[in-house]
MOPAC internal coordinates of N, CA, C and O (Angstrom, degrees):
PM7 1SCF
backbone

  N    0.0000 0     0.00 0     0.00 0    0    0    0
  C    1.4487 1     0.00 0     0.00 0    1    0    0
  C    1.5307 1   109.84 1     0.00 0    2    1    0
  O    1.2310 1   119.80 1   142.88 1    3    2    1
  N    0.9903 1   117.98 1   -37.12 1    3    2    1
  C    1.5780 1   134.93 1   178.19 1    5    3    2
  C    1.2764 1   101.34 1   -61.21 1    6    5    3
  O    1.2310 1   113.26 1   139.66 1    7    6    5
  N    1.4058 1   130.35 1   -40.34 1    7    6    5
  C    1.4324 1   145.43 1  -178.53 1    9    7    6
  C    1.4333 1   101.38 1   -42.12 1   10    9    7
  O    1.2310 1   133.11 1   108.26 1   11   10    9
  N    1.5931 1    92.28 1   -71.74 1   11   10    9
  C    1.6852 1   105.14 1  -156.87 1   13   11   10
  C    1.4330 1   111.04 1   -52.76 1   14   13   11
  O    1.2310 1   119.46 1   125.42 1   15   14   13
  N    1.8325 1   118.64 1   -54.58 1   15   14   13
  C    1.0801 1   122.28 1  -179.24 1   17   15   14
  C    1.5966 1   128.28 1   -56.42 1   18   17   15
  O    1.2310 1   122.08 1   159.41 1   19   18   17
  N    1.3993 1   113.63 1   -20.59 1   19   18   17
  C    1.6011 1   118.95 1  -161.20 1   21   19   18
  C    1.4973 1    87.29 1  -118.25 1   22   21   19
  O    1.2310 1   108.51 1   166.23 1   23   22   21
  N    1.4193 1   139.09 1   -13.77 1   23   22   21
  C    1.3124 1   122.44 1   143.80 1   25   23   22
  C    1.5271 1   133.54 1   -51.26 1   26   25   23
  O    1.2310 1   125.25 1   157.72 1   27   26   25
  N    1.5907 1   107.52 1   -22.28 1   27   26   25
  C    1.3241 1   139.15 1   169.01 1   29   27   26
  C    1.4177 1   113.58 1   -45.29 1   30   29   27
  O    1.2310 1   128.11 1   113.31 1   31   30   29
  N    1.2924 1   101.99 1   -66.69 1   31   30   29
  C    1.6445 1   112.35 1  -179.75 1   33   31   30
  C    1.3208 1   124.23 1   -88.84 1   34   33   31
  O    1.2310 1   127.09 1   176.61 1   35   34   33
  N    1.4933 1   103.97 1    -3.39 1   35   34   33
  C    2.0722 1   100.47 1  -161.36 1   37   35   34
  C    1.6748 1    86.36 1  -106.30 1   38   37   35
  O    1.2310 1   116.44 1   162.73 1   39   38   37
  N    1.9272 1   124.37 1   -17.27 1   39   38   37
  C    1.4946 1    96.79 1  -163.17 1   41   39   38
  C    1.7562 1    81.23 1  -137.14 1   42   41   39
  O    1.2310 1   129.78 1  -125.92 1   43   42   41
  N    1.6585 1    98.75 1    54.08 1   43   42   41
  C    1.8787 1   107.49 1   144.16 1   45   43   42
  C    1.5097 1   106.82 1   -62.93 1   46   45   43
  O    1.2310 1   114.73 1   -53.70 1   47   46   45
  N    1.1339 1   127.59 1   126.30 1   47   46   45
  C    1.2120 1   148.24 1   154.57 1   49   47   46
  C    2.1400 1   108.81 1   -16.20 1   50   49   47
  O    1.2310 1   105.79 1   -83.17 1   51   50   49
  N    1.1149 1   143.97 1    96.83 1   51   50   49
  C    1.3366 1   116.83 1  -166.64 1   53   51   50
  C    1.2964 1   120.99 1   -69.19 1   54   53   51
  O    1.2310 1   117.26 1   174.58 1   55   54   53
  N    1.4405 1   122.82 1    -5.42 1   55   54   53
  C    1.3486 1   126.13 1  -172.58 1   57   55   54
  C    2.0433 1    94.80 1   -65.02 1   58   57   55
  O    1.2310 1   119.68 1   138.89 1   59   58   57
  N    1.5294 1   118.22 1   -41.11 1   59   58   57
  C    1.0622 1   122.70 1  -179.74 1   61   59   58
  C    1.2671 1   121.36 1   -49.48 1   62   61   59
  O    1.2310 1    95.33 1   -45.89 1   63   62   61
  N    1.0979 1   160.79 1   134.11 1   63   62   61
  C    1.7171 1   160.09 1   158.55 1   65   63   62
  C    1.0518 1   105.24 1   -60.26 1   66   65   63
  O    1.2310 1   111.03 1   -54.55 1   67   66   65
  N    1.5916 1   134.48 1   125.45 1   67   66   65
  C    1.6957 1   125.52 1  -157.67 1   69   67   66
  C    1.4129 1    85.96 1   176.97 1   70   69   67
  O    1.2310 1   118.83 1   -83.97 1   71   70   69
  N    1.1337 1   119.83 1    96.03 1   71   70   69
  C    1.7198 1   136.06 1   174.20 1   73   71   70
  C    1.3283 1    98.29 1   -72.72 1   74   73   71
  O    1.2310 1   105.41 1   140.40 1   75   74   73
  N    1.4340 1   144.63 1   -39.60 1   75   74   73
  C    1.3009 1   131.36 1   177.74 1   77   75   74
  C    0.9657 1   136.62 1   -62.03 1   78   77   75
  O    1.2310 1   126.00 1   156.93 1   79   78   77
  N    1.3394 1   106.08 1   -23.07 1   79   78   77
  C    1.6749 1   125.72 1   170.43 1   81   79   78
  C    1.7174 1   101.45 1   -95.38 1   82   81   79
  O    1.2310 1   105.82 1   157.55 1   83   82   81
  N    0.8840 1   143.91 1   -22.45 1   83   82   81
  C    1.2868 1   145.75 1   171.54 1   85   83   82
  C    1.4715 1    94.95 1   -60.80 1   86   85   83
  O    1.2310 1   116.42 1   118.06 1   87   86   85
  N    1.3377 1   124.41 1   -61.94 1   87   86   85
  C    1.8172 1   119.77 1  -150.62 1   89   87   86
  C    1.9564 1    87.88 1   -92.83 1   90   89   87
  O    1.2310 1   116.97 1   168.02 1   91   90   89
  N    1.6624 1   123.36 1   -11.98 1   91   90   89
  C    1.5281 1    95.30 1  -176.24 1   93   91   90
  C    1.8214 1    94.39 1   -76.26 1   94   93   91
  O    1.2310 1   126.13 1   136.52 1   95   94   93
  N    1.4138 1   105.82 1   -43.48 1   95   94   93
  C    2.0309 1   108.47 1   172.15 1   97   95   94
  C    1.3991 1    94.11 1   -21.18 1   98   97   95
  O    1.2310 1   123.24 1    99.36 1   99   98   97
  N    1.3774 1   111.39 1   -80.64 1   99   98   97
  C    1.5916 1   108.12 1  -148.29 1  101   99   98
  C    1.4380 1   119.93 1   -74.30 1  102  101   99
  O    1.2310 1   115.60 1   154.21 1  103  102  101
  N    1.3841 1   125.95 1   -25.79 1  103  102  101
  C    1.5918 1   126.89 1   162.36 1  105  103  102
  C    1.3761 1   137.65 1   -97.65 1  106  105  103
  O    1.2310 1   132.44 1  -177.58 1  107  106  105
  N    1.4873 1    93.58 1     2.42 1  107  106  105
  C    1.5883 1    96.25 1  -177.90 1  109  107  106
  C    1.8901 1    98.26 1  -132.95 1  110  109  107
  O    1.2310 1   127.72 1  -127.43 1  111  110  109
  N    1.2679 1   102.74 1    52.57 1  111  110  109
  C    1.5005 1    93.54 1   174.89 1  113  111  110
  C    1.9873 1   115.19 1   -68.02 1  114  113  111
  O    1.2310 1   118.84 1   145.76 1  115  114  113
  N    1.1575 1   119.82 1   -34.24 1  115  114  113
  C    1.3905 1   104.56 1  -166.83 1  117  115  114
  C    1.8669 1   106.60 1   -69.04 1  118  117  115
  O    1.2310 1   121.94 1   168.52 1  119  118  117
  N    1.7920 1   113.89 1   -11.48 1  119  118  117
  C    1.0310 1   117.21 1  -171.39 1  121  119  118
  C    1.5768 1    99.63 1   -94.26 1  122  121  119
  O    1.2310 1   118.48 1   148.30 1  123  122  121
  N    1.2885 1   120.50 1   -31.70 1  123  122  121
  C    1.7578 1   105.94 1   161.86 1  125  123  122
  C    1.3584 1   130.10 1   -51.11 1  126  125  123
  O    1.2310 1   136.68 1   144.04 1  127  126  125
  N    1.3365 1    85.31 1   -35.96 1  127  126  125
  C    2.1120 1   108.09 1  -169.65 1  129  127  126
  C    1.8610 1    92.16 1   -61.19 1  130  129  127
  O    1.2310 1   124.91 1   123.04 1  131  130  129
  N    1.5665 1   108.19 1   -56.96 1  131  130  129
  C    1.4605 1   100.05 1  -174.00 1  133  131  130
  C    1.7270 1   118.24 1   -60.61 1  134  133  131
  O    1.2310 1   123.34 1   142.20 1  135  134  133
  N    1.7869 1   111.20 1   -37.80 1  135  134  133
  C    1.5978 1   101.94 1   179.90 1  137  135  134
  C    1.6676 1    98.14 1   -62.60 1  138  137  135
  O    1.2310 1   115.89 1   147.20 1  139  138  137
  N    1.1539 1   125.41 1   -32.80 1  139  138  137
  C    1.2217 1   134.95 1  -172.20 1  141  139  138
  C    2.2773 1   102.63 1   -42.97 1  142  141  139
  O    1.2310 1   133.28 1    95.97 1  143  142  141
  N    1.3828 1    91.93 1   -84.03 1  143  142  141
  C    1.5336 1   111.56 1   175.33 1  145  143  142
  C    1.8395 1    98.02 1   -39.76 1  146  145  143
  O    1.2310 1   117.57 1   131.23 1  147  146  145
  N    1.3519 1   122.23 1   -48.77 1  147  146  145
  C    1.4351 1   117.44 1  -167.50 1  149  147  146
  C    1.1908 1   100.81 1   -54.34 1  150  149  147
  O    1.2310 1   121.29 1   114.40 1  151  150  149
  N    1.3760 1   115.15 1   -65.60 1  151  150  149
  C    1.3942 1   134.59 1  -149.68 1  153  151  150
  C    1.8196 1    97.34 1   -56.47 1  154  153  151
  O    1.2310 1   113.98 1   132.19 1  155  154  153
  N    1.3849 1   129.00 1   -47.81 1  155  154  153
  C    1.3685 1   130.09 1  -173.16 1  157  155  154
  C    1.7045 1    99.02 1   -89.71 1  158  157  155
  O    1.2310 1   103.17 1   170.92 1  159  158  157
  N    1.0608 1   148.51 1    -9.08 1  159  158  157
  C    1.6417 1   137.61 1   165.20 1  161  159  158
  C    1.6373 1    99.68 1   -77.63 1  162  161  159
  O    1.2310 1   120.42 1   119.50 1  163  162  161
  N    1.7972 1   116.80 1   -60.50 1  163  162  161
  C    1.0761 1   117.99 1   178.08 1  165  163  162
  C    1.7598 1   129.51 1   -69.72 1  166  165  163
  O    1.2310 1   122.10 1   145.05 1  167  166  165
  N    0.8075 1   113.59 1   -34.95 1  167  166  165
  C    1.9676 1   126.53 1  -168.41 1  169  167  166
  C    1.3959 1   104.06 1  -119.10 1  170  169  167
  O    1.2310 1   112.69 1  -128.99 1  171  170  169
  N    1.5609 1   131.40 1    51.01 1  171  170  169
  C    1.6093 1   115.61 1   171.80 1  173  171  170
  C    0.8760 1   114.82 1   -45.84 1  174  173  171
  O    1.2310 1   107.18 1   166.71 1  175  174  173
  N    1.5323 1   141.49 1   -13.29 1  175  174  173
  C    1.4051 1   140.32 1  -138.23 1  177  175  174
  C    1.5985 1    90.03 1  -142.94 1  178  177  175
  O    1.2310 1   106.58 1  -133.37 1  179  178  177
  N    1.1008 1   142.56 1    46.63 1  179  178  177
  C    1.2480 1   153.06 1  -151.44 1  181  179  178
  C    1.6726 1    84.73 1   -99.53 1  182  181  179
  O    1.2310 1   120.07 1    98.99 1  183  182  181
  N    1.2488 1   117.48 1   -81.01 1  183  182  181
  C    1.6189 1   124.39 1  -151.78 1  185  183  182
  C    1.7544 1    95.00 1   -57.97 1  186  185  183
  O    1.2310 1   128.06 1   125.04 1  187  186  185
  N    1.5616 1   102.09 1   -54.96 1  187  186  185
  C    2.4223 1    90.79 1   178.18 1  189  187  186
  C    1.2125 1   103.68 1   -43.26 1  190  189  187
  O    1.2310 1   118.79 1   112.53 1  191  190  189
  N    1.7030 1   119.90 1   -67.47 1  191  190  189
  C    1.6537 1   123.70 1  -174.02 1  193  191  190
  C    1.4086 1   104.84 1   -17.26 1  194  193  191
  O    1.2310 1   119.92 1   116.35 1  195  194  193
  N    1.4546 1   117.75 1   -63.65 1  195  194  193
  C    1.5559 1   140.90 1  -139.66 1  197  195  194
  C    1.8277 1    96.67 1   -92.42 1  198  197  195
  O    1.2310 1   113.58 1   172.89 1  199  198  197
  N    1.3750 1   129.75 1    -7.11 1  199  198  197
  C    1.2448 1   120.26 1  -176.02 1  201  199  198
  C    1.6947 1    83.68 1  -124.59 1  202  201  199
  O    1.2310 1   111.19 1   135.96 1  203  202  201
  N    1.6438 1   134.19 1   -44.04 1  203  202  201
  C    1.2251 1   116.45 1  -167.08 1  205  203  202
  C    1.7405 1   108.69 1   -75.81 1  206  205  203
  O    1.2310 1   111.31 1   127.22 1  207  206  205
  N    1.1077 1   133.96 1   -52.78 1  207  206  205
  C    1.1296 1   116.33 1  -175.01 1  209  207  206
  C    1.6907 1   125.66 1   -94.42 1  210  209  207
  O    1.2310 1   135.98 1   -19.16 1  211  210  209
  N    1.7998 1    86.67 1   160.84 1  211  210  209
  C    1.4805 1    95.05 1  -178.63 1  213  211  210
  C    1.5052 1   123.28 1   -43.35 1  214  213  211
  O    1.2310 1   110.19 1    -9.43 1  215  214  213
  N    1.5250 1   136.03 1   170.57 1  215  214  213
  C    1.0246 1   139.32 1   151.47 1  217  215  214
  C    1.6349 1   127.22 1   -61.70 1  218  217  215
  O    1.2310 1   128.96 1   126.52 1  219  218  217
  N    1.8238 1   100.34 1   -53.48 1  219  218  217
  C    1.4101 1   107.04 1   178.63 1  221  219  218
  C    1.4593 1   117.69 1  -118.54 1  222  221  219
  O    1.2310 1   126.66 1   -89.87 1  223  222  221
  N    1.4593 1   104.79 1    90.13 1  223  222  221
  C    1.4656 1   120.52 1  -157.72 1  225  223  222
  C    1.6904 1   117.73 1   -77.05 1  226  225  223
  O    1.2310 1   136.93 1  -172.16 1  227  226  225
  N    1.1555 1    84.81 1     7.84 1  227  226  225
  C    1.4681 1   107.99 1   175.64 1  229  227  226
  C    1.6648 1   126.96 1   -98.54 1  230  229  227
  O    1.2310 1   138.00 1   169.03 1  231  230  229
  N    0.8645 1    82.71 1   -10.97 1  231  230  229
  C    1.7901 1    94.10 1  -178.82 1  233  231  230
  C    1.7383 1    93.95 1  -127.50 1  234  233  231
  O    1.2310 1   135.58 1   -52.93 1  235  234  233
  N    1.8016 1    87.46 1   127.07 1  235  234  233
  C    1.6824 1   109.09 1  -167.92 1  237  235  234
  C    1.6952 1    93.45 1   -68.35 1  238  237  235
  O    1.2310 1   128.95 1   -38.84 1  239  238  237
  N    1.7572 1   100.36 1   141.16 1  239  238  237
  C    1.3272 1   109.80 1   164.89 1  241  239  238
  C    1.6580 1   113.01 1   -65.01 1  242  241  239
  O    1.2310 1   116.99 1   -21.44 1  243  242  241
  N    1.3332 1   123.34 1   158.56 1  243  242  241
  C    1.4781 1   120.50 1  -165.34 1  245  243  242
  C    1.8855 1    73.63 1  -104.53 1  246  245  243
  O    1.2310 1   124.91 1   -12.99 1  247  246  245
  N    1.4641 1   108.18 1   167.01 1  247  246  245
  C    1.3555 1   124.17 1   167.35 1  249  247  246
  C    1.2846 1   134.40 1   -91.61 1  250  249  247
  O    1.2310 1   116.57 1   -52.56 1  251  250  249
  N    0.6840 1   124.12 1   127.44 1  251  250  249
  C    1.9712 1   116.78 1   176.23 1  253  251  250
  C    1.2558 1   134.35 1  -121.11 1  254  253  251
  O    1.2310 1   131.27 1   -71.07 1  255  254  253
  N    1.3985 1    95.85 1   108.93 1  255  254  253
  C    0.9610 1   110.46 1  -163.42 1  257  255  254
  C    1.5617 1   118.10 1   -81.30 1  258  257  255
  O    1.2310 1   107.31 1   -43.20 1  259  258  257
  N    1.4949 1   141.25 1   136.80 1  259  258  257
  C    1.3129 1   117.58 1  -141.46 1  261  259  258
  C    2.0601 1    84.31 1  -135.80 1  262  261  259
  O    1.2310 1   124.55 1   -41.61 1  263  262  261
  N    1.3964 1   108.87 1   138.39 1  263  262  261
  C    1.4633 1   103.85 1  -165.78 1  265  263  262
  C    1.4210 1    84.61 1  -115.27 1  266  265  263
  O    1.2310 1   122.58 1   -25.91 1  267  266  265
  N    1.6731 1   112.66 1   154.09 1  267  266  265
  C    1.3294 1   150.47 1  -136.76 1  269  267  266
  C    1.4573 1    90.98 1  -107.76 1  270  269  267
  O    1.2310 1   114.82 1   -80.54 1  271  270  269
  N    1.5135 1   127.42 1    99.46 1  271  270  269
  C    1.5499 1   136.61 1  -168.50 1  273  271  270
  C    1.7676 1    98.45 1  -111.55 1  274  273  271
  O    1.2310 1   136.85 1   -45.57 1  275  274  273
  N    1.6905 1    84.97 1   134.43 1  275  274  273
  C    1.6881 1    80.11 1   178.25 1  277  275  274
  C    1.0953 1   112.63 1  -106.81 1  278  277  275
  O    1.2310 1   120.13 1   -18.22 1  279  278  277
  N    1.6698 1   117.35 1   161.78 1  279  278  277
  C    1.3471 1   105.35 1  -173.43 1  281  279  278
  C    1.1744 1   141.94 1   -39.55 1  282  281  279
  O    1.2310 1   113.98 1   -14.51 1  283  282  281
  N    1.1518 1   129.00 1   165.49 1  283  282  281
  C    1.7017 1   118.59 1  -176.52 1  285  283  282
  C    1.6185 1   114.52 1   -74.49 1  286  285  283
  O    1.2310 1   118.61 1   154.83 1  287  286  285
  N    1.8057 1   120.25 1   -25.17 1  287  286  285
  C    1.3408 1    91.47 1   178.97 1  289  287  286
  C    1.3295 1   114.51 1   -93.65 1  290  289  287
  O    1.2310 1   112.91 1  -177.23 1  291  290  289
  N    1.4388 1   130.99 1     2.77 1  291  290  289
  C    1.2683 1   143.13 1  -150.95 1  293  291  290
  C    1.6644 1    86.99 1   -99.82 1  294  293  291
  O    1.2310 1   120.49 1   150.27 1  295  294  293
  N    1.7710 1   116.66 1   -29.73 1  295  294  293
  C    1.4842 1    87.13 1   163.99 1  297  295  294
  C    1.4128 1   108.98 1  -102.82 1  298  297  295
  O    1.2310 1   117.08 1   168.64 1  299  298  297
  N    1.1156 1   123.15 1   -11.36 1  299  298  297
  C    1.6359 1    86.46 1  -174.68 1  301  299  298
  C    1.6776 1    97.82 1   -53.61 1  302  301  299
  O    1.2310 1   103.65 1   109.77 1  303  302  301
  N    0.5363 1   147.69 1   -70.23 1  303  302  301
  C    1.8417 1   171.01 1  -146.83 1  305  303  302
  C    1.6050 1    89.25 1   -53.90 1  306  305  303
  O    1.2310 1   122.23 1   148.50 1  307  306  305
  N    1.6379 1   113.33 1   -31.50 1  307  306  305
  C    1.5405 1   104.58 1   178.26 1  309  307  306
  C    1.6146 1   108.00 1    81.20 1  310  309  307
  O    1.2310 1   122.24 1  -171.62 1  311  310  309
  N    1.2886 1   113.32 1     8.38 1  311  310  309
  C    1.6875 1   102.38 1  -167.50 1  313  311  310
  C    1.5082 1    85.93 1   -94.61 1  314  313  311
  O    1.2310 1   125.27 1   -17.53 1  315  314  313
  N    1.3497 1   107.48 1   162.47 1  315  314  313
  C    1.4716 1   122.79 1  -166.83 1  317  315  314
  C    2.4607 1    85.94 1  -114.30 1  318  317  315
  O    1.2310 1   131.34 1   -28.03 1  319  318  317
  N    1.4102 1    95.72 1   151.97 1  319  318  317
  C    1.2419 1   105.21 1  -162.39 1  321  319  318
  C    1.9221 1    91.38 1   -94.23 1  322  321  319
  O    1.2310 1   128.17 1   -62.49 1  323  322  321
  N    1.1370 1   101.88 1   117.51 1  323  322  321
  C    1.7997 1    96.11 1  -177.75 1  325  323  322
  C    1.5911 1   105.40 1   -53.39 1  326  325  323
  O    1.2310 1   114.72 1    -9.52 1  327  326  325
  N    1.2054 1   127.61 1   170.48 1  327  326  325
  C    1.4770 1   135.32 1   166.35 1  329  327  326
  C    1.4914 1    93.58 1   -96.79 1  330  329  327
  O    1.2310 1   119.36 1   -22.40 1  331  330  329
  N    1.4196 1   118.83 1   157.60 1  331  330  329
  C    1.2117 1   140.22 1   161.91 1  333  331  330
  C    1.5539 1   120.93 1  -122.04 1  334  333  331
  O    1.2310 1   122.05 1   -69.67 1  335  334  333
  N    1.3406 1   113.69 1   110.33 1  335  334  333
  C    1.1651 1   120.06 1  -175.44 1  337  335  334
  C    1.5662 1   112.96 1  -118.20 1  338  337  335
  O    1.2310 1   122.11 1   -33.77 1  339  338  337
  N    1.4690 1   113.56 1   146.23 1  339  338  337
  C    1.3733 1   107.12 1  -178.25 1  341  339  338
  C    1.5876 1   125.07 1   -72.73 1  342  341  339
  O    1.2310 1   117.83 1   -25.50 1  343  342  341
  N    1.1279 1   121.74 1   154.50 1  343  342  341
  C    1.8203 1   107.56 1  -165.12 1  345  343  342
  C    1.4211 1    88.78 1   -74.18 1  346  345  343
  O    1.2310 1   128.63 1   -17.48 1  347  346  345
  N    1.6693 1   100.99 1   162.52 1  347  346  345
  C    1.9515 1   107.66 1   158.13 1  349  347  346
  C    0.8218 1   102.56 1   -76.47 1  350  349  347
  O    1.2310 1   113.87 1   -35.86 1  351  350  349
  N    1.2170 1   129.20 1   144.14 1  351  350  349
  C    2.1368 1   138.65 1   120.25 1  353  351  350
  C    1.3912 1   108.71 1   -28.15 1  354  353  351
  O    1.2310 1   134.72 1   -39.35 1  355  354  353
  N    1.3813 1    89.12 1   140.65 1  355  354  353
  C    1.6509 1   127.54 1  -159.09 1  357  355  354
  C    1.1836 1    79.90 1   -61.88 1  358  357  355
  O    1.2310 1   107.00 1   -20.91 1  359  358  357
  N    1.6637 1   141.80 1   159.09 1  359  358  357
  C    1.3969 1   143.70 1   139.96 1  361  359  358
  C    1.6772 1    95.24 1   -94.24 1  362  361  359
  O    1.2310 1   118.74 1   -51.91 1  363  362  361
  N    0.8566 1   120.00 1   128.09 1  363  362  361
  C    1.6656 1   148.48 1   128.29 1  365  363  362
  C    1.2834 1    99.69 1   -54.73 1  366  365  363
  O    1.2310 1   131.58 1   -43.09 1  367  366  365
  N    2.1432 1    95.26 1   136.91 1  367  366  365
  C    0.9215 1   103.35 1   164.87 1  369  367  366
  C    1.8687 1   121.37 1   -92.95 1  370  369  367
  O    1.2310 1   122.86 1   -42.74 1  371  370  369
  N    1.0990 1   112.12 1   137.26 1  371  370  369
  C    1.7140 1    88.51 1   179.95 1  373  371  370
  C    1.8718 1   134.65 1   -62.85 1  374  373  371
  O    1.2310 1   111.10 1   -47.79 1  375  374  373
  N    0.8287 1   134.36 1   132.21 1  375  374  373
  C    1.2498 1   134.24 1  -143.76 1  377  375  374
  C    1.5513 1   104.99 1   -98.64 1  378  377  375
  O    1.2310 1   123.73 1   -50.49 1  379  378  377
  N    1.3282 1   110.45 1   129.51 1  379  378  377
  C    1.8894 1   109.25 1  -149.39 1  381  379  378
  C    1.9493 1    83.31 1  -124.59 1  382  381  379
  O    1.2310 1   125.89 1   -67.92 1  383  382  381
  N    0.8987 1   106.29 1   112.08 1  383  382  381
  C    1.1873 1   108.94 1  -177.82 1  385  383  382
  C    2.2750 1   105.54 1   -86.62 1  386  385  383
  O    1.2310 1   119.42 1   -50.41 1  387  386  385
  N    1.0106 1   118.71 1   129.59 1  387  386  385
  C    1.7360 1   121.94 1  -177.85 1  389  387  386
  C    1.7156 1    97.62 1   -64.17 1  390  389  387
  O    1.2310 1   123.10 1   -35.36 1  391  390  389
  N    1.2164 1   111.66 1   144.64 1  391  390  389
  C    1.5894 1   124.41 1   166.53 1  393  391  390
  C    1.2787 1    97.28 1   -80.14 1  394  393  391
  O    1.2310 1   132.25 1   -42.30 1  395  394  393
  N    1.7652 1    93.94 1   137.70 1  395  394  393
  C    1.4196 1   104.89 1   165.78 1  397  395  394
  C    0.8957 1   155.48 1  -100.54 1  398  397  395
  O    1.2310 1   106.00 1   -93.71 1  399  398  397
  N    1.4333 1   143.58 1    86.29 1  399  398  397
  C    1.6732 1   169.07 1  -109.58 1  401  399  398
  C    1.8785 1    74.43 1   -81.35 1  402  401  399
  O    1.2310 1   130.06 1   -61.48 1  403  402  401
  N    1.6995 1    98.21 1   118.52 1  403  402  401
  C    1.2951 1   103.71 1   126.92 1  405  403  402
  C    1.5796 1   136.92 1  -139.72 1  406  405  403
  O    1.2310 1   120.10 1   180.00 1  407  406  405

């Protein structure tokens, strides 16, 4: 529990201005060193975690749906791009041979 919260303040981003994390750096080094050791025994995967997922994982992503644009000279010109589909196979009919009366 101590983890979560003091990971809070020790891995503010530094581009941010954040005096609290400035003075825990400078007086609490043996307690960085330990989130330090935690963070790489527990979270190898700390930095993907921290770039792949959302922030508020709680609120459903909306969907997007992305529509199929045709090239730019195909519209000025207004021509529509044919579809290409592969032909079917021939169906055969199956071959029923008559019983033979003897």
């Amino acid at each position: 529990m101590a983890f979560a919260h003091l990971t809070q303040i020790a891995y503010v981003d530094k581009a941010v201005e954040y005096n609290l994390r400035d003075w825990f750096a400078e007086n609490c080094p043996n307690l960085l060193g330990l989130l330090n050791r935690l963070k790489e025994r527990c979270f190898p995967d700390w930095e993907e975690i921290g770039t792949s997922l959302g922030l508020n994982t709680h609120i459903p992503v909306p969907v997007v749906v992305e529509e199929k644009k045709e090239p730019a000279e195909k519209e000025a010109n207004n021509e529509k791009v044919p579809e290409v589909t592969a032909p079917e196979p021939e169906k055969k009919e199956p071959v029923v041979e008559e019983a033979k009366k003897e």
